[in-house]
Residue, then its C-alpha position, 0 to 999 in steps of 0.5 A: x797567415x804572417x803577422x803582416x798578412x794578419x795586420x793588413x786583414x784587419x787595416x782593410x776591414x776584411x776581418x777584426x781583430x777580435x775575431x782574429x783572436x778568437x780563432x787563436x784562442x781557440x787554437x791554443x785551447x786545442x793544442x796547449x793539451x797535446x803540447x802543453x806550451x801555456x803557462x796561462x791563457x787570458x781569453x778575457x784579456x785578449x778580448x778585451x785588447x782586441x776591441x780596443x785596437x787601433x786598425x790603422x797599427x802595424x801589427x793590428x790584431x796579430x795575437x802574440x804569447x809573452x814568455x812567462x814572467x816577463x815583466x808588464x813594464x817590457x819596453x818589448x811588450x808595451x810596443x808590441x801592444x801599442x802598434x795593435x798586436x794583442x797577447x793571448x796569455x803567457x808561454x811556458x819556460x824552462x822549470x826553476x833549478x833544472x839542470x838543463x834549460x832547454x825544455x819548458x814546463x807548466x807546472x804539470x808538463x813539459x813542453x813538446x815539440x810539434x814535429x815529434x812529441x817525444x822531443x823537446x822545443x828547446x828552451x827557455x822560450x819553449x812554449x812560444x816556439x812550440x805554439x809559433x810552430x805549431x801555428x797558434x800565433x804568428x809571434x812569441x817574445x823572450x829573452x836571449x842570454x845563452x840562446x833562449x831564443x835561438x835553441x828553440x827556434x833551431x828546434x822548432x824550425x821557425x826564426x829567432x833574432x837576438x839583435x846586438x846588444x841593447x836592439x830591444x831596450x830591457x826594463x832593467x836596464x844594463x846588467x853587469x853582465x851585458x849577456x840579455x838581449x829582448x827579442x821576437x821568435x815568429x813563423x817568418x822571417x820578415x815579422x820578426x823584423x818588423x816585430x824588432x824594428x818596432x821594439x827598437x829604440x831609445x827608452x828611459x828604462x834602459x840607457x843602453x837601448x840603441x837608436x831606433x833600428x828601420x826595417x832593412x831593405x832587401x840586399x841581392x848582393x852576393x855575400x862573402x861568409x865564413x862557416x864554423x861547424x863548431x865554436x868550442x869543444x864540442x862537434x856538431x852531429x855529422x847530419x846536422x854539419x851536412x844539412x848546412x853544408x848542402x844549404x851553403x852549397x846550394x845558395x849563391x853565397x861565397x864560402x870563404x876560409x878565414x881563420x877564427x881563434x875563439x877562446x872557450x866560453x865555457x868558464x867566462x859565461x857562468x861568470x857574467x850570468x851570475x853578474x847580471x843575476x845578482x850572484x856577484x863574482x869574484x874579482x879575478x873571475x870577472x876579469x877572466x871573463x872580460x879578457x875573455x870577451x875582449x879577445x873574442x871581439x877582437x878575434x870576430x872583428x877580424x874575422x869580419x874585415x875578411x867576410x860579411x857574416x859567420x855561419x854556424x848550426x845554431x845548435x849542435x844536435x837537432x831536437x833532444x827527448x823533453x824528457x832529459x830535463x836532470x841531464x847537462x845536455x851540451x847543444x847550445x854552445x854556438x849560441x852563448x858565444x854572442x853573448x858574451x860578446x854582443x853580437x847580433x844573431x839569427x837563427x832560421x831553418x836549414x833543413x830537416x834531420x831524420x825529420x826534425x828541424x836543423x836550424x842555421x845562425x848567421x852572426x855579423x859585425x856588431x850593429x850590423x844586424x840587417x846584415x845577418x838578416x840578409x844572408x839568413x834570408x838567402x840560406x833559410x830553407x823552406x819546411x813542411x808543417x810539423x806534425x802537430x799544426x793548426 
């Protein structure tokens, strides 16, 4: 079931939500040995949640994982959790020091797919992509600050959203290098964005927080886009450029040619990552980094007077073995670009790739994120379930 279809069970008094509980809880001691997507499960915790929650919330009784180490201040979890979602534990991330931080790790295991078991989930919000796939709980929080969100979303076939800079308040509040954003990945597009909304709005921790965002109403107006097979050096893999280019094809979208000159990311992220870690840079650095982003908002501004959303594969190859953790794999590069520059961007499934999910990005205008859910909604394909499924 959806969040909502959850939610609505429980408001009507159909079933409870610890029961609801109970039944993912089980679930993820089923499959956590086969995919290994827990960092730790708290069956006493979500019990507990359970029996205290409010019916009458808008997600009452919907079981949710937290990606490890969020902290319990999380303006995104305390809102969750007050509108009667209940966490079930927490979901492994990518292994401190790896080379690479697409793939998850429980201090035992890494992560793996359930579409195939010798691929990774993607990173770093592995685990919750993993269990959110594989049908053990409808929601999974994270982070995003160079598609930690998004990657595992593409990987897994389900939907991730990191909104415009500051859409989720953040418990430290503004980071030097403005590159994280709070977000939901879900099974389904419309609870990632009631799970969004939710979260949204101003909060004493963070004073970059925006105003709060409402659910979007639906568009059926046709859309005027622009696709990018890749943003930087890299290519995208043939198949996945064609999987996207069929699903353009076949919705009711106009497709338009409109020129984009990006300048590379490659230098400018590593930069402002540090920022925001606490590393420092040096001067000069930081200010490449910032004639960096400016030239790239200008450029996507641009872009945008002529188009109401980019399209782009989220990630330039489909699912990598969850075995590469010692390797630079390079997949993630149209997703880190909106860090650097704030921009609102979903990834959702496009199709399937030798029977791995292909996932596609819709970035929009700064604040215009239902935009980019809209045209998202309009080209996300329908997948069959993975191979490993509750």
């Amino acid at each position: 079931m959806t969040a909502r279809a959850v939610a609505e069970q429980v408001r009507s008094g159909a079933v409870s939500a610890l029961e609801i509980v109970e039944r993912a809880l089980q679930a993820a001691r089923e499959l956590d040995p086969v995919l290994h997507f827990l960092d730790e499960l708290d069956a006493d915790g979500a019990r507990r949640a359970a029996e205290r929650v409010d019916p009458s919330g808008p997600l009452a009784g919907v079981p949710f994982l937290i990606k490890a180490r969020t902290p319990p201040e999380s303006p995104l979890l305390t809102r969750l959790i007050a509108a009667g979602a209940v966490p079930i534990g927490w979901a492994t991330r990518a292994r401190p020091g790896a080379v690479s931080l697409t793939f998850g790790w429980n201090g035992r295991e890494y992560t793996r797919n359930p579409w195939d078991l010798e691929q990774s989930p993607g990173g770093s919000t592995a685990g919750g992509a993993a269990a959110v796939a594989a049908g053990v709980v409808p929601l999974a929080t994270g982070g995003d600050s160079g598609g930690s969100l998004r990657i595992p979303a593409s990987f897994c076939g389900i939907v991730g959203f990191k909104g415009t800079y500051g859409r989720v308040p953040r418990p430290g509040g503004r980071a030097l290098g403005g590159l994280t954003t709070a977000g939901v990945i879900g099974a389904d597009l419309d609870d990632v964005i009631l799970a969004t909304s939710i979260a949204s709005g101003p909060h004493r921790l963070d004073s970059t927080s925006l105003p709060h965002w409402p659910v979007p109403s639906v568009s059926d107006r046709r859309w005027r886009v622009a696709y990018r097979s890749t943003l930087g050096s890299c290519p995208a893999d043939d198949d996945v450029d064609r999987v996207l280019r069929d699903r353009l094809a076949a919705a009711d979208v106009e497709l338009a040619d409109v020129p984009l000159e990006l300048e590379p990311t490659a230098e400018a992220w590593p930069v402002l990552s540090g920022l925001d870690n606490g590393r420092g840079a040096e001067a000069a650095a930081a200010n490449r980094a910032r004639l960096v982003r400016d030239h790239n908002n200008t450029a996507l501004a641009d872009l945008f007077a002529e188009v109401d959303a980019l399209v782009t594969p989220t990630t330039l190859t489909v699912a990598h073995g969850y075995d590469q953790h010692e390797e630079t794999i390079v997949t993630g590069d149209p997703c880190w670009v909106f860090n650097v520059t704030g921009h609102g961007a979903v990834s959702v499934p496009a199709g399937l790739s030798d029977g791995l999910p292909v996932g596609l990005q819709v970035i929009a205008p700064h604040g215009a994120d239902d935009v980019a859910l809209a045209v998202a909604r309009r080209l996300r394909a329908e997948l069959p379930a993975p191979r490993v499924h509750c």
